[in-house]
C-alpha positions, 0 to 999 in steps of 0.5 A: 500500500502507498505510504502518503501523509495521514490525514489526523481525521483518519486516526481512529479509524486507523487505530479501530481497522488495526485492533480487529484485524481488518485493513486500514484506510492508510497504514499507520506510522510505522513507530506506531503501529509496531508499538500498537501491535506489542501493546495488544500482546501484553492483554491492554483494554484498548478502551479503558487501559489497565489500572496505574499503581503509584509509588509512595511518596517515600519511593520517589523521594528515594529515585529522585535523590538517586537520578542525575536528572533533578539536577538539570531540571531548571535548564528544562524549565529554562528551555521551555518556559518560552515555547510551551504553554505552561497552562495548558501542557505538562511538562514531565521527566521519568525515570528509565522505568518510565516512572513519572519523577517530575510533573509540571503545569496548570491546574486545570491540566494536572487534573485532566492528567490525574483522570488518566493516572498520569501522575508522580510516581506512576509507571508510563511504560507500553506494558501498563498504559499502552502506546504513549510518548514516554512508552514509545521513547523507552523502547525506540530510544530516540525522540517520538510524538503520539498524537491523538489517536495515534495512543493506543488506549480511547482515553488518551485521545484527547492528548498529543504527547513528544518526548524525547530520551535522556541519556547519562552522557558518562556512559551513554545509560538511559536515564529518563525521558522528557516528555510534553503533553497537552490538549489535542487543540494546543498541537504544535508541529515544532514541539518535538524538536523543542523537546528534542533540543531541550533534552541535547541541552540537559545532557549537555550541562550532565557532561560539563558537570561530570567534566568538573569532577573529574577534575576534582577527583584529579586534584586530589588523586595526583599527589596519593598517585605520586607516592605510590609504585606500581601501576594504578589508576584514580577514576570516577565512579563511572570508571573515568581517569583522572590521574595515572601511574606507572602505565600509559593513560586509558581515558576509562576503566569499565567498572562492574554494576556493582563495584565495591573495595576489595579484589576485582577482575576487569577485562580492560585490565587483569585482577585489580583491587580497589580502593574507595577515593571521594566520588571515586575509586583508586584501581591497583593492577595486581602483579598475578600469574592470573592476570593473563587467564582469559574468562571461561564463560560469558552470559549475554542477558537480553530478557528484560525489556530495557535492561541488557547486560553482559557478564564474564567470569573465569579463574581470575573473576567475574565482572557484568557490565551495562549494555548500549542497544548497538552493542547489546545488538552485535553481541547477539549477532555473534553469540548466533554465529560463534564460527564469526562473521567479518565486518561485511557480514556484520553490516548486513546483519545489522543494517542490511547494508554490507557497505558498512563496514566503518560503523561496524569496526568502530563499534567493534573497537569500542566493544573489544576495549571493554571486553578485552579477552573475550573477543577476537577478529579477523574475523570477529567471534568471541575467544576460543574455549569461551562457554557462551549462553545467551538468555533471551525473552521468554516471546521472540517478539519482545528481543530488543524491541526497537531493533532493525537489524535484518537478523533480529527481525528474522528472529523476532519472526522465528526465522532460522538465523543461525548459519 
């Protein structure tokens, strides 16, 4: 069918074909109409929604002292109090949990947002409330809008939703979404990229204050540095160098989730201990026979919706780290292939494009720094005698949700992508 511009008239009638089946006038935004389709799998009343627990006051006090976000929430005022009608939007930052952390706005469109249980401390995933703004930005990772009847759930109609995801530019971690709802009238085309810009800024002013304490950190590393032999090094609690010693510079160290003093095992570098510094962390390189033993065994976690990680273990340790969507995307891509794949053959799995080799050895540069013994190229696999399990969604329609990439889609499709 013709792909053409979607008349907003036409939307509910869009959204009624696609619930019972039948064809549509006009096929749905794509964004929208595979994220109608992993709403109907999760059983949600397109009428009426599900009902929305609320966290207690006590809990969110809790995440909102723990997220980086409250400290940028004025340069979000500051980046829409000029555009946004504060009467008659609301301005909201969640949690990556899509838990509403922050809400701002009117009386009138607080109440309004309070009939539909959008309110603090309630959950605006796709799994409890259906398509939505902050839903759809959690799993796409990328800036959305969700107008009108675009939402999945009759109630919502009368709301057009943008929002864009708000990542810790330490680590490229998902921290929140920043999101701008409002009345159906009050649609303004120009408020995505508002939204979006806004959003670029807030990570921005992350960056710079992450910048400022690393040279704290320096300050009062350098001379302990100084005093000690050996090889070490002073990072920040996201594993950035501040000062070093006794070897060549690393500009990171990639910690584990759950980093705590004692002996530690890190593929970056060897057995190492750490010792606790000011918002930070004194890395020593162990002088083992150990620290050239490569890993035995390597889980790669994909099952959660949002979260993926790997972890590696052997003689000299264990250690789990925190995965990006592009790497948690190449890891699958080869714990399917364990033979290998070059970089031709990864960039058609990823992107359908074997031309893309560029992208796919920079990515692979970085995964390698991070997974130092654990993977190889020439061509690209993990290490010899590496045990590999790979945990996957109980569905194969909920892998990495947001994905492209040609071998992904064929699993999600239970198509054979072993070769």
């Amino acid at each position: 069918m013709k792909r053409i511009p979607i008349d907003a008239g036409l939307l509910p009638a869009i959204r009624e074909a696609a619930l019972a089946g039948a064809e549509p006038p006009v096929r749905p935004r794509p964004v929208i109409g595979e994220s109608w389709h992993r709403v109907r799998r999760h059983g949600l009343d397109p009428d009426t929604g599900g009902s929305v627990a609320l966290l207690s006051v006590e809990e969110v006090e809790h995440l909102r002292r723990a997220s980086p976000l409250g400290g940028v929430l004025p340069q979000v005022r500051e980046g829409l109090r000029e555009a946004v009608d504060a009467v008659r939007h609301l301005i909201v930052v969640s949690d990556a949990e899509g838990r509403v952390l922050w809400r701002e706005g009117g009386a009138g469109v607080r109440r309004s947002a309070d009939r539909l249980g959008f309110e603090v401390g309630a959950s605006w995933t796709e799994e409890r409330v259906g398509t939505n703004g902050i839903g759809l930005a959690l799993v796409e990772r990328r800036p959305v809008q969700v107008h009108s009847a675009e939402h999945f759930v009759r109630t919502h109609h009368a709301w057009t939703c943008a929002a864009a995801p708000l990542h810790d530019p330490r680590d490229g971690r998902l921290l929140g979404v920043l999101n701008v709802s409002g009345p159906v009238p009050a649609f303004n085309p120009a408020t995505l990229a508002l939204v979006t810009a806004v959003a670029k800024v807030s990570e921005a002013e992350l960056r710079a204050r992450h910048w400022e304490s690393v040279d704290r950190l320096r300050t009062v590393a350098s001379p302990m540095l100084a005093r000690l032999g050996g090889r070490a090094l002073a990072v920040d609690r996201d594993g950035w160098t501040a000062a070093v010693t006794g070897m060549a510079p690393v500009s990171r160290v990639v910690l584990p989730l759950e980093a705590a003093p004692g002996r530690v095992w890190l593929p970056s570098l060897g057995p190492c201990t750490l010792e606790p510094l000011p918002d930070g962390w004194l890395v020593r390189l162990d002088r083992g026979v150990d620290e050239d033993v490569p890993p035995g065994r390597l889980v790669l976690d994909l099952s959660r919706p949002r979260a993926w990680t790997v972890s590696v273990a052997g003689a000299a340790g264990q250690w789990s780290h925190a995965l990006s969507p592009r790497h948690a995307e190449l890891l699958y891509v080869l714990a399917r292939h364990r033979a290998g794949r070059t970089a031709a053959q990864l960039a058609a799995d990823l992107f359908g494009d074997a031309s893309r080799t560029v992208t796919v050895r920079a990515e692979l540069s970085r995964l390698r720094r991070t997974l130092a013994g654990v993977l190889n190229h020439r061509p690209y696999r993990f290490a010899d005698g590496l045990e590999v399990r790979l945990l996957e969604p109980e569905s194969p329609e909920d892998l990495l949700p947001a994905s492209t990439a040609p071998l992904v889609l064929a699993a999600r499709r239970g198509l054979p992508v072993d070769r």
